[in-house]
N, C-alpha and C positions, 0 to 999 in steps of 0.2 A: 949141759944138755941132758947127761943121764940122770940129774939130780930132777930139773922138771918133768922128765919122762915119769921118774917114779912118782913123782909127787903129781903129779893127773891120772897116774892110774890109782892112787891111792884115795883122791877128791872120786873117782866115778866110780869107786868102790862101794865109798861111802855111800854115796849119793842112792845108789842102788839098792842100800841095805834099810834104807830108814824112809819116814816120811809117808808114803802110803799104803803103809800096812795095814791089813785088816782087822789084824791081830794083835795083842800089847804083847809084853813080854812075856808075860807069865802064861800063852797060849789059849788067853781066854776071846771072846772079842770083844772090842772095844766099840762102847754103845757110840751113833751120831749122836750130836745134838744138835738141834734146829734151832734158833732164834735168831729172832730180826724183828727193828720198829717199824712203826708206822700206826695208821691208824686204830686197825684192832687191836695191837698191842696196847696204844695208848688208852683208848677205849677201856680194854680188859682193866687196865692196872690203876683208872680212876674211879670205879665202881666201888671199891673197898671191896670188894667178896673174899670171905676165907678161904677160897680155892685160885685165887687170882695171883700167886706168885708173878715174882717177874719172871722168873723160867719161863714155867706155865703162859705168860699171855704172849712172851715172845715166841713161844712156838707155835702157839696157836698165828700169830701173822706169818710165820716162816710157812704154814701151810695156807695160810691164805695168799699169800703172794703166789703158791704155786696155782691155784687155783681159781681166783677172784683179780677179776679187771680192779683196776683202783677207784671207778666208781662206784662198781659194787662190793668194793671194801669199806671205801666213804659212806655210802649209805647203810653198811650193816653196822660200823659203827656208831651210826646214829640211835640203834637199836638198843643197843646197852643201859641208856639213860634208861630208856620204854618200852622193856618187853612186851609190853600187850599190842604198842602200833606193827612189831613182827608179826604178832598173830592175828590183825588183821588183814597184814600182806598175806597169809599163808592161807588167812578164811577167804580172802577178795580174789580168788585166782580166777573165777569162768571166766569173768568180764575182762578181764583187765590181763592182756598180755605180758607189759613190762612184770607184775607180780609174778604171772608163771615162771617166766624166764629167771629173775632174781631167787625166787623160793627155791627153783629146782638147784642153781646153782649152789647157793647158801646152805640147802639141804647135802650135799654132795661135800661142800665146805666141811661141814660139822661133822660128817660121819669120819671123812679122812684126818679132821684137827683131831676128832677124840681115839682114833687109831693112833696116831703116830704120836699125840702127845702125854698119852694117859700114864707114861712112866715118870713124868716129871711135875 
């Protein structure tokens, strides 16, 4: 019985020392990193662009998931093929509600993917 006692206070020991730390060892912080598939990502990584790492377009969807329904995931990366039909969504706005709604999203999208992913 005293041998299990120690040995669960020595597991919640552990358990308490590691694993969600802020910090790595050496007291520095340890960066996140975001990635995840899906559309954009896919999107991103079959364009061929030299700035299209797999890193890179996996964190670009890790913020679009935060921030993009998945149909306006699915349709932004229809965009990829055709930048120019984005820049008619983004000239088509007076008339055309859904664009508003999409553009401001997508705008909002971009600004946060090149904030949080611009180290990778």
């Amino acid at each position: 019985m005293i041998r299990l006692s120690v040995a669960l206070v020595a597991i919640l020991g552990l358990a308490a020392c590691g694993g969600g730390s802020r910090y790595s060892g050496n007291g520095y912080r340890t960066p996140v990193v975001l990635f995840a598939t899906g559309p954009i990502q896919q999107a991103c990584q079959s364009q061929g662009r030299k700035a299209a790492s797999r890193a890179r377009c996996g964190c670009v969807q890790a913020v679009a998931d935060r921030s993009l329904s998945s149909s306006e995931q699915r349709r932004g990366a229809s965009y990829f093929k055709d930048p120019h039909r984005l820049q008619e969504v983004r000239q088509n706005q007076e008339n055309n509600a859904s664009n508003r709604r999409f553009w401001a999203a997508w705008k909002a999208f971009g600004q946060q993917a090149e904030q949080l992913c611009a180290a990778t």
